[in-house]
N, C-alpha and C positions, 0 to 999 in steps of 0.2 A: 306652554308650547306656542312658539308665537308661528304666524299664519307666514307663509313666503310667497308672496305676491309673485315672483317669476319662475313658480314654478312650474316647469317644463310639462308635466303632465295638466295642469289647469290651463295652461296655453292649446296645448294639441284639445285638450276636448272644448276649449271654446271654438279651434279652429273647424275642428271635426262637426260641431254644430253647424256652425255657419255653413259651411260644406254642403250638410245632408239639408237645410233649409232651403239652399239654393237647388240642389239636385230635387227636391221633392215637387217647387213651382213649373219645370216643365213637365214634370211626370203626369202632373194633375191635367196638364195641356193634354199630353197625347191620351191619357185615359177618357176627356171629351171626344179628342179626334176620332178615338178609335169608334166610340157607343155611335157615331154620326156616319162614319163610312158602313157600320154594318147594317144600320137601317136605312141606309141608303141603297137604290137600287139601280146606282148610276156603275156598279161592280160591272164587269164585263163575270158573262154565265160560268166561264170556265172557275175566276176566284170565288163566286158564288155558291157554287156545288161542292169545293173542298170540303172533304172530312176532316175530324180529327185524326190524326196518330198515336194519342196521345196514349190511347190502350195498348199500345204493341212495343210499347219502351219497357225493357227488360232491364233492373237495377241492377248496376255491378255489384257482383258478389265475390267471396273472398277467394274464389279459385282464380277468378280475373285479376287481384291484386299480387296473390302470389306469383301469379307469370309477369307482372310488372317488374316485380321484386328481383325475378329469376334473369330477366331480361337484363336491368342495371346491374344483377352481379357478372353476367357473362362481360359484359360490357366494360365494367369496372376490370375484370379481369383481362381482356384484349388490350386496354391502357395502361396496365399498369398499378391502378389505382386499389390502396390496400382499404379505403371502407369511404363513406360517402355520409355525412350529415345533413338533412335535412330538418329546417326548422319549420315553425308556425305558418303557415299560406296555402297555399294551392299545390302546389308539391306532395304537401304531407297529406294532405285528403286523398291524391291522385292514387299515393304508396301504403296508408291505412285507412283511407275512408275518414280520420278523427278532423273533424273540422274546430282549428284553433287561432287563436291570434297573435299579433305581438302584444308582448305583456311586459314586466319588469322581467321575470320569471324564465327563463331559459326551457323551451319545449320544443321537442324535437324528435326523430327516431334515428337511429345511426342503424345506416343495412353495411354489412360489411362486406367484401368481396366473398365470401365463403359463408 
């Protein structure tokens, strides 16, 4: 089997490297920025005393998803529209929670107007 040099998936994941190498050099900036401003105590008292929230975040759960669902079928139905495919991205987490990607592979959920 011989090797094909332009192929389209060895190009996106060199490109996709390069990418996340670049994205990773400021991150590491603001992860200093950050450790400096909070031992700093040049903070005005009011961002100083903030709490976290971070305990009072309630996970969507499947009753939240079904009224999503409910919501696009009503919707789909005021348009006209007899079913609605949604594939791999931020959509399909929104409508089942499945967090997926583009692949070669076809994934997806189809909600149907009913």
């Amino acid at each position: 089997m011989q090797h094909d040099h332009t192929n389209p998936a060895r190009r996106n994941f060199l490109r996709n490297t390069l990418i996340a190498g670049a994205a990773a050099l400021p991150l590491s900036q603001i992860a200093s920025a950050k450790t400096e401003a909070t031992s700093d105590n040049t903070l005005p008292e009011s961002m100083r005393t903030l709490k976290s929230v971070a305990a009072q975040v309630v996970p969507i759960g499947n009753d939240e998803r079904i009224a999503r669902v409910a919501k696009a079928q009503r919707l789909m139905a005021e348009h006209g529209i007899d079913a609605v495919f949604i594939g791999a991205g931020s959509s399909l987490t929104y409508f089942t929670g499945m967090h997926w990607w583009d692949s070669e592979r076809l994934t997806g959920v189809i909600i149907p107007r009913k």
